[in-house]
Residue, then its C-alpha position, 0 to 999 in steps of 0.5 A: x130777576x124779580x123787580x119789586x117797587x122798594x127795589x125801584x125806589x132804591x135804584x131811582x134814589x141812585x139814579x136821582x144822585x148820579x143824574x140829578x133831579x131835572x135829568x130827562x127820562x123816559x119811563x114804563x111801569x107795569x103792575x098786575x093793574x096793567x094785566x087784562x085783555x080783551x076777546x077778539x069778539x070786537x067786545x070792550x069788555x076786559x078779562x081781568x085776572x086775580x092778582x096771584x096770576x096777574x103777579x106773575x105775568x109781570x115777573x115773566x115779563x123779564x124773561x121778554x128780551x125782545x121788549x128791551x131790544x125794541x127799547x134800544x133799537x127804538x132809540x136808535x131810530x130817534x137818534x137818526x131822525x133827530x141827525x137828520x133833522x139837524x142836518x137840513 
């Protein structure tokens, strides 16, 4: 599914009432900006692609389920440490 900004907005403006202003979150947005690259010369030099590419990295990025899953399984690893932590 293609997630446009107004689509974001929307499901933010949702989630603000269901959840309230001061809920805690954790957040990434990536837009054809965040799509460069760089040589595997040592260069610091990014390749930056048009816009038309760059758009549609993006729009594949949600057939990536493995970011999701590290997402969760990420989450899983900071609720056993924080037990941990309040077990001592």
């Amino acid at each position: 599914m293609i997630v446009t900004a107004k689509m974001m907005k929307s499901a933010l403006e949702r989630f603000i009432i269901d959840n309230g202003e001061d809920c805690p979150v954790y957040y990434q947005i990536f837009s054809f900006h965040d799509v460069v690259d760089y040589d595997n010369d040592g260069s610091e030099d990014a390749i930056v692609y048009d816009r038309d590419f760059a758009d549609k990295v993006i729009t594949d990025l949600h057939q990536e389920d493995h970011i999701t899953e590290y997402i969760f399984d990420t989450i899983g690893d900071v609720i056993r440490h924080r037990l941990a932590r309040q077990s001592h």
